[in-house]
Structure formats: structure tokens, C-alpha cells
C-alpha positions in Angstrom: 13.9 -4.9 14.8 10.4 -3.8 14.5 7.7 -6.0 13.2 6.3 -3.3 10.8 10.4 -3.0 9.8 10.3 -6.7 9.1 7.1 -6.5 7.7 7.7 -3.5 5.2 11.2 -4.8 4.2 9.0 -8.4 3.1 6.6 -6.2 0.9 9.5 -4.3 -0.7 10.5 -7.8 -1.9 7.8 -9.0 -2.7 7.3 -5.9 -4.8 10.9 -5.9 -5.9 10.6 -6.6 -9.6 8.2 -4.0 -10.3 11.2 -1.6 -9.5 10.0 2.0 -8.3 8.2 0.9 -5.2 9.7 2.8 -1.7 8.4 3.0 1.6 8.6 6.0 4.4 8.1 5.6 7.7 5.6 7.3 8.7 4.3 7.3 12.7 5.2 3.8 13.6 3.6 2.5 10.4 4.9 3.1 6.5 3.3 4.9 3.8 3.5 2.8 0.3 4.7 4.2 -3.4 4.6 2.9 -6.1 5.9 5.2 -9.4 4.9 8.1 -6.6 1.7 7.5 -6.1 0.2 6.2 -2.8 -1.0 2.7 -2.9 -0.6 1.3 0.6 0.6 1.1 4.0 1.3 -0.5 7.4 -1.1 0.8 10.1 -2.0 -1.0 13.4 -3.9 -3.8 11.7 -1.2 -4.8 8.9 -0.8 -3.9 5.3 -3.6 -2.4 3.9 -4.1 -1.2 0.4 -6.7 1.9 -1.7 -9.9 0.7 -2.4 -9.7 0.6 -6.4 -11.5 -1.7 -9.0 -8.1 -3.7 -9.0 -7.6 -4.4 -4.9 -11.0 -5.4 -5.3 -10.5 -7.7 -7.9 -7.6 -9.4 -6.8 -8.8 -9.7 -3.3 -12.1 -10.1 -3.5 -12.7 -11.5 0.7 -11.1 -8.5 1.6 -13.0 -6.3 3.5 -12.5 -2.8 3.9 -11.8 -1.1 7.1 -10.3 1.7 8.5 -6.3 1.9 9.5 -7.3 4.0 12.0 -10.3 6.4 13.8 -11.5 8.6 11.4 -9.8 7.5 8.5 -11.2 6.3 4.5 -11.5 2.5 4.5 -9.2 0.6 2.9 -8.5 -2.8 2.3 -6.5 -5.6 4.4 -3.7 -7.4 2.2 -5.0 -11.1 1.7 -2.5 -12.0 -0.8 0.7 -10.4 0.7 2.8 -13.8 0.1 1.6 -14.7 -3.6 4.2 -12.4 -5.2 2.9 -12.8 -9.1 -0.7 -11.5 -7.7 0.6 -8.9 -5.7 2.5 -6.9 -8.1 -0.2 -7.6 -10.2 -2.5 -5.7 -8.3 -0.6 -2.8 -7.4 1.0 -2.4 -11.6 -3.3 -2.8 -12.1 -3.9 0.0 -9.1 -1.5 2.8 -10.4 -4.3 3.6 -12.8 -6.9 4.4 -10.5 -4.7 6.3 -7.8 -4.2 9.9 -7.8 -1.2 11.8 -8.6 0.7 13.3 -5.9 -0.3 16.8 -4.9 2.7 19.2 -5.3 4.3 20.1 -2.2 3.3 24.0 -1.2 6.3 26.7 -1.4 6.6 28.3 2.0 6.4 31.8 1.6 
């Protein structure tokens, strides 16, 4: 098994009792939801979460980078095993993220 499948499968439990969190893979990493918005993913460098007045609050030692070349910072996951804080942060982070674009109807 994959170290970002171990490591994904150890968020989702983390996150478990906030219910409507899923992951997809997504180009050896995962893409986060929660309630269908993006909050998060795995990327080369680990878990990294939006930039939002909440990841900023809980994690305030966090700084932001890239996941990868050309990308919007974001923010590495300090708190990943303190569960409370964690779904915390991302219930306090559905707020700020945007809704899901529709998906475009081929023509």
C-alpha cells in the first residue's frame, strides 16, 4: 500500500465524525471534500489545507507553500493527529471555501 493511501485513509478517520468528508485520487496524490467543497489534499509534501481565516487560526506556524510548481499556496497540516482540532478547522473552513463549479454539459 501507498504511503499517501495510508496517509489519506488516517485523515478520513480522523475526519470520520464530521460525516461527509471523501477523498479522490487524484495523480498520485488525493483531493479533499468536505460537504463538496474542496478543503485539502495530499501532494508531494503531505497534507496540505486552503488558506482561510480558520487554517490560519488553528495552525498558526503553518506556513504556506505551494503543493506543487505553479500552484496557489496552501498550508502544511501541523495538527493532522489532534482529532478534536482538526475537524474543528475544516467544520470552521466550509465557510470560507467556494462552492463547486458545476460540471459543463458536453455538447
Amino acid at each position: 500500500m501507498s504511503k499517501n493511501k495510508e496517509l489519506a485513509d488516517y485523515i478520513m478517520d480522523q475526519l470520520s465524525a464530521l460525516g461527509d468528508i471523501r477523498n479522490i485520487p487524484m495523480m498520485g496524490g488525493y483531493i479533499f471534500y468536505y460537504k463538496e467543497r474542496i478543503f485539502g489534499g495530499i501532494y508531494g509534501k503531505g497534507f496540505l489545507v486552503k488558506i482561510t481565516e480558520a487554517s490560519k487560526k488553528y495552525m498558526p506556524d503553518s506556513e504556506p507553500e505551494p503543493p506543487y510548481e505553479g500552484a496557489k499556496p496552501m498550508l502544511p497540516v501541523t495538527i493532522l493527529d489532534d482529532r478534536v482540532a482538526l475537524q474543528a478547522m475544516v467544520e470552521e473552513m466550509y465557510q470560507e471555501l467556494p462552492e463547486r463549479k458545476p460540471k459543463k454539459k458536453k455538447e
